[in-house]
N, C-alpha and C positions, 0 to 999 in steps of 0.2 A: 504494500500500500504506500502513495507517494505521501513525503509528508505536508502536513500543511503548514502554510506558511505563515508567520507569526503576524499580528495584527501591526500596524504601524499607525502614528497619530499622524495626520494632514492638518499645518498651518491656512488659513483661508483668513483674509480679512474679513473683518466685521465692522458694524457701523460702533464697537464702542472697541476698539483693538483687536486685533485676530482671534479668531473662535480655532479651536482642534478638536476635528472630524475624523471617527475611528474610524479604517479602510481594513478591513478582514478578510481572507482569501483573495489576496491579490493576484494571484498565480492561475485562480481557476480561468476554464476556459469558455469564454462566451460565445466566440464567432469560430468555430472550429476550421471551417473552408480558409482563414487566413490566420489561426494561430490568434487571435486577437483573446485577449484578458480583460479578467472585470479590473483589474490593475489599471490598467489603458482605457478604458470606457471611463472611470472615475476621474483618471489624469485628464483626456478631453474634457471632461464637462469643469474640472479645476479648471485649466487652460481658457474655457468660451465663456467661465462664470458671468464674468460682468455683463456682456450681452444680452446672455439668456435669462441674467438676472432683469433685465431691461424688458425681454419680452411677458414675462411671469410676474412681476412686481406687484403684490397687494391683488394678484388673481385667485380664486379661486380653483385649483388647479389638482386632477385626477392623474393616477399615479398608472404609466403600464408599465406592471413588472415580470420580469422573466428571471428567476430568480435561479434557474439553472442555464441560462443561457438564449441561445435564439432556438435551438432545437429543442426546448424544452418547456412546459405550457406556459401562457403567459396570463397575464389577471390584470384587469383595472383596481385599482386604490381610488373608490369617490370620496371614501372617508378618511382620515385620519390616521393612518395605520398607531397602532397600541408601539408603546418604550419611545415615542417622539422625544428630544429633549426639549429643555424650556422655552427657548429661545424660537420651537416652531412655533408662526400663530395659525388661528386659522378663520375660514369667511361661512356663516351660516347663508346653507343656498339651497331653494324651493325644487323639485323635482316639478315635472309634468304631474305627478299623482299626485301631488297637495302634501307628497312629505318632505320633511329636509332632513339636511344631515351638515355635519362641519365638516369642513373640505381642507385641506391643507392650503395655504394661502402664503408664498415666499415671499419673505420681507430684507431677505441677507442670502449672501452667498453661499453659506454655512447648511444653508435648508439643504440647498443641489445638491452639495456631495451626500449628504446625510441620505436621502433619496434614492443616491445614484449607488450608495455603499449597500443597498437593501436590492438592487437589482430592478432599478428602473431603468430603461432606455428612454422612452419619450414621453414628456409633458404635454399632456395635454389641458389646456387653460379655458376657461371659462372665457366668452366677452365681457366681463364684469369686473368691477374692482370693489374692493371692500364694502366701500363707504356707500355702496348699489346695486346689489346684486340683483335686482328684477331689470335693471336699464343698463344697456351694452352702452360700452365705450368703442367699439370695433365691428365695423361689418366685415366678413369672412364670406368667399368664394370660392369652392373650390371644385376647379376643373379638372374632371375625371373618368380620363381616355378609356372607353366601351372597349372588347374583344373585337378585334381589326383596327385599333388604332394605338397611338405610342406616345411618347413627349413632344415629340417633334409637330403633334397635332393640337397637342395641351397649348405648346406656347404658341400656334398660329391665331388660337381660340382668345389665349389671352392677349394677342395684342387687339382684337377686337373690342374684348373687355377695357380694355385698358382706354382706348376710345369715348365707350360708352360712360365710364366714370368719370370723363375728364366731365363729359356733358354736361352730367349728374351735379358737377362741383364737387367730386369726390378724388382726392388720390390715393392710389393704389398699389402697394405695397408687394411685390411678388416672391415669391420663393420656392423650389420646389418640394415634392412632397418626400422625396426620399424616394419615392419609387417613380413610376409614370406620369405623375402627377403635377397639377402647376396649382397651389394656392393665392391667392391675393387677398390682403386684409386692408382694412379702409380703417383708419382713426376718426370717431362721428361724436359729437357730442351728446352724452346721456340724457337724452330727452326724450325718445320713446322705447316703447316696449318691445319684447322678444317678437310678439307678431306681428308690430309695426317694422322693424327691421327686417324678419321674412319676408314681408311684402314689399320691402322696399328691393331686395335680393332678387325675388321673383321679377320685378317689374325692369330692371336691368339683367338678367339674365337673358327673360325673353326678349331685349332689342338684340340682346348678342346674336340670339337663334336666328330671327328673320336676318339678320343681316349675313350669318353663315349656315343659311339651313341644310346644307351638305355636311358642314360638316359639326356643327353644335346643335344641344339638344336639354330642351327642359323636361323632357317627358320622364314620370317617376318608374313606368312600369317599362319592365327589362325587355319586353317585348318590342318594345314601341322604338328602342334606341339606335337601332342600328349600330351598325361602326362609325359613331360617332362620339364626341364627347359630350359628357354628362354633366349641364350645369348643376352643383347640387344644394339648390335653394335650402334645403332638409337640415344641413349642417350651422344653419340659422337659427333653427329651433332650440326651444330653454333643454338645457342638460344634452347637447349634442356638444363634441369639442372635434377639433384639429389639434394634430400634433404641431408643436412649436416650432420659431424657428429654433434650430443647433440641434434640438433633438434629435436623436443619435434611431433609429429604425430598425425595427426587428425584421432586417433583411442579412442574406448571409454574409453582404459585404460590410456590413456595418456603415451602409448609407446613414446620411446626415439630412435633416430638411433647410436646407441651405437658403438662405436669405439673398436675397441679389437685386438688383440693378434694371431696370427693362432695359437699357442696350444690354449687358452681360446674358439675359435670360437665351437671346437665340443663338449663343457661343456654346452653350455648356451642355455638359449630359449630365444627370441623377449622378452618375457614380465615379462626377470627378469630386464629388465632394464623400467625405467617411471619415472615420475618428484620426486615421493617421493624417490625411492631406488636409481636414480643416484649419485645425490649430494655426498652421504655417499659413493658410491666406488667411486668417483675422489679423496675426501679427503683423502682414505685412499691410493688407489692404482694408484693416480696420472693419467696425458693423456698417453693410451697407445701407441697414434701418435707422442708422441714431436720429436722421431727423424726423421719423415719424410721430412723435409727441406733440412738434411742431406743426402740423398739418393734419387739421381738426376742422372738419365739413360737418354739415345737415342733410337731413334724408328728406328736404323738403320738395326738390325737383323729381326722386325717383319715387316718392308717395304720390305726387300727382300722376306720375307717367301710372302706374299701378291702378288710382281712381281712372283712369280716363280707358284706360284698358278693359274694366268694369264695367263704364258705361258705354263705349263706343262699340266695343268688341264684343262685348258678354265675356271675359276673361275674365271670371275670377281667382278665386286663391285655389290650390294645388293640394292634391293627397299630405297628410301629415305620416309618418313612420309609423309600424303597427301596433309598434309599443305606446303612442298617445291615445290621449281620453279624444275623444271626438268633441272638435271642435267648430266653434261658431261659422256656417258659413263655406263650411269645407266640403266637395264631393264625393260619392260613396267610395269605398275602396276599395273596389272590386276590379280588376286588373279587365281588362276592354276586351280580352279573350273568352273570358269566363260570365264578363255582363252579355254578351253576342249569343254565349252558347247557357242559357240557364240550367240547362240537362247535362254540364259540365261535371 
């Protein structure tokens, strides 16, 4: 049996002097396809702390852990996990079914490793900050290439988006998903609610569609999608998260959701970014988000495109996921196959 290796304490600054963060089983092996360590997952997420401290700060934020690795099962943390030290706080936050629970909520960099020492890979964050958790500080997009289509379709889709937000009064924040995938996140000021913001999603996603309807697509049902990409208005909704940016991806390469640039976006592929190559471009080339704080829009132009949808088109609001209460206003959820065929 090999032996294990002895615990070591991690220096991490803190807002009142450096906090020490126990690292245990440095040696074991996460990403096996490249030798990679939970030693090395913890080191990266030391290394991108401040960043990623920037994207999580004062969020309410679900924990997915893989606590033997990538090949081995992995679990969401909505709550709190039990032996937290002191210095974790956390944000009480409403579920879709009227319960809540306390969510772990980073306020120091000390939380990350702590986190990342228990075998999380990626944060996933609430659009919400402490002092609000029923009203988003961030609308969140995310385009998510159908079977026959790849990235290279994600970022055609999002420079379209990217377009339609300028419209909106909104800017748009891009990064990829770590896999396939292209995110964009909008900074909005806290002023309406989770289904005001869905609708505002909805109502900008579908210009995206009519203006690439080859190749974008708001339809919920898997049928309906073709090989194209899926705007997914859904990840709007209360208690639905994206993974963050830096977040490290339970893929064999140990992909990163990598934060970037719209000119950089159509240069790159998912998997120039992973725990060993990130570190070296933040050092050099800094977070390409720090000015999002700065650039804080209203949903006042995509709430009307949304009404006028309503009344011009008969477009209303869209299937919610199976696991919500049925909601005001929403269409049956019965997939267009099986409404066709009753004797289905």
């Amino acid at each position: 049996m090999a032996s294990k290796s002895a615990a070591v304490l991690l220096s991490v600054p803190g807002p009142d002097g450096d906090r020490e963060v126990r690292l245990t089983s440095a040696d074991k092996v996460y990403f096996p396809e490249r030798g990679i360590t939970k030693g090395e997952v913890v080191e990266y997420y030391r290394a991108v702390a401040e960043p990623l401290l920037g994207a999580l700060r004062e969020r309410p934020t679900n924990l997915k852990r893989y606590p033997d690795g990538v090949d081995g099962e992995s679990f969401f943390s909505k709550r709190l996990p039990k032996g937290a030290p002191p210095y974790v706080e956390t944000a009480r936050v409403t579920f879709p079914s009227g319960r809540t629970a306390d969510s772990l909520c980073p306020t120091e960099q000390a939380v990350l490793l702590w986190a990342a020492n228990m075998g999380t890979f990626d944060f996933h964050p609430w659009p919400v900050r402490l002092a609000d958790t029923d009203h988003p500080d961030e609308l969140r997009i995310d385009l998510d290439p159908q079977p026959g289509t790849d990235f290279a379709d994600a970022v055609a889709v999002a420079a379209v988006l990217h377009e339609v937000l300028d419209e909106a009064g909104l800017v748009g924040w891009p990064k990829t998903s770590g896999g396939r995938g292209v995110h964009v996140f909008c900074r909005i000021r806290p002023e309406w609610d989770f289904v005001a913001v869905r609708h505002a999603v909805i109502a900008v996603a579908r210009r995206v569609a009519d203006r690439l309807p080859e190749k974008a697509t708001v339809a919920w049902w898997k049928e309906e999608r073709g090989e194209r990409v899926f705007l997914d208005y859904n990840q709007a909704a209360r208690d639905r998260t994206v993974a963050s940016a830096w977040s490290v991806r339970g893929r064999p390469r140990a992909t990163v959701s990598m934060p970037l640039t719209w000119d950089a976006l159509p240069d790159v592929e998912p998997e120039d970014f992973d725990v060993r190559t990130v570190p070296g471009f933040y050092a050099e080339h800094g977070d390409p988000h720090a000015g999002m704080d700065g650039e804080v829009g209203g949903l006042d132009t995509a709430l009307e495109w949304y009404a006028a949808d309503e009344r011009d088109l008969g477009l209303g609001d869209l299937p919610y996921p199976p696991e919500y209460p049925k909601m005001p206003g929403e269409p049956m959820r019965v997939q267009p196959s099986r409404a066709r065929n009753p004797e289905a």
